[in-house]
Structures are given as C-alpha cells and as structure tokens.
VMD Tcl script that draws the C-alpha trace (Angstrom):
set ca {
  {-64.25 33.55 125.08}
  {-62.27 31.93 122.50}
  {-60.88 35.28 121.20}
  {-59.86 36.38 124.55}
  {-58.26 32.97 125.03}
  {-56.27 33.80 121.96}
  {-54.54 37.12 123.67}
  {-53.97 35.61 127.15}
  {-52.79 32.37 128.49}
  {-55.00 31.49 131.99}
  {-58.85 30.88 132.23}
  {-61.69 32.18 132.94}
  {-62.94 32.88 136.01}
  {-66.39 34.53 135.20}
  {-68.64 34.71 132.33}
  {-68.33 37.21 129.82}
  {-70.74 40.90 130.65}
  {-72.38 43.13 128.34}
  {-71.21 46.79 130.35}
  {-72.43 49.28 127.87}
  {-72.68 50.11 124.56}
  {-69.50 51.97 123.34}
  {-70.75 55.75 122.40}
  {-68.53 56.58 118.79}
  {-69.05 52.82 117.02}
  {-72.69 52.59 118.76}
  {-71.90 48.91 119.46}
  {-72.39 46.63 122.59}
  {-69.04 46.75 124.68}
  {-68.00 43.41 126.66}
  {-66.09 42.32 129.28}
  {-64.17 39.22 129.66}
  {-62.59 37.90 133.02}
  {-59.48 35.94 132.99}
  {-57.08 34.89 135.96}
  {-53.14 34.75 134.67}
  {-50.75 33.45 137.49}
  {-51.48 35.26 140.94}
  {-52.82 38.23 138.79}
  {-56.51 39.38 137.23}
  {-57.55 40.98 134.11}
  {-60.11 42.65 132.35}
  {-60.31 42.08 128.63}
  {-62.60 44.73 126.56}
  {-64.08 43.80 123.52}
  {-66.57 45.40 120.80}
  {-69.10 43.22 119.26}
  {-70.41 44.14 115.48}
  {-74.13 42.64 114.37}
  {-72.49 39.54 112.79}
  {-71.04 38.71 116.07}
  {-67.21 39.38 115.38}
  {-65.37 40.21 118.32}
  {-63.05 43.57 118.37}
  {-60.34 43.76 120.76}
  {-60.20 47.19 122.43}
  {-58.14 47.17 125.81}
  {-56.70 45.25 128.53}
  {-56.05 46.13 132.38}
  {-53.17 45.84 133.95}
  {-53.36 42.55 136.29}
  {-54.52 43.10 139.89}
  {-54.15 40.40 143.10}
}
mol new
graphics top color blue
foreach p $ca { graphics top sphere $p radius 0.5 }
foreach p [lrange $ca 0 end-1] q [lrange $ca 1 end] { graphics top cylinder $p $q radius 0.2 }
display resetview
C-alpha cells in the first residue's frame, strides 16, 4: 500500500489481491485498488521473498 501510495495521489478503495504468480520471474503478482478523482485504477506489482515491492503496470482509469 505504501508503495502504491507513492505513484498515485487518491486512496484506496479495496485491499490489496494476490492474482497470480507472474510466469518469467516465478513471483507472486498483486493488485492494488486506488480511486483518483471520478476515475479507478489498477496498480500491478511483483513481490520478491524479502517482501520488496516491484512496480509493473498501471490501467488506464475507468468511471
């Protein structure tokens, strides 16, 4: 949470979700929810063993 409050200015509007684990690293890929204005994104991160967070992608914002 606190790295994806780093990127983008809002809040949270659900918890953070394992989806999958990302196939060429082999690591657990997560999602973060945040609410910016009028508009939602999805943040996409990659977690290592020593729990560092790894930005990968954002989505473009959505009503």
């Amino acid at each position: 949470m606190d790295a994806s409050s780093s990127i983008m200015e809002g809040s949270s509007f659900q918890r953070p979700r394992v989806l999958k684990r990302h196939h060429p690293s082999k690591r657990k890929e997560v999602a973060t929810y945040f609410e910016s204005s009028d508009l939602y994104y999805t943040l996409f991160w990659i977690v290592s063993d020593d729990c560092e967070a790894g930005f990968i992608k954002r989505t473009k914002g959505k009503h």
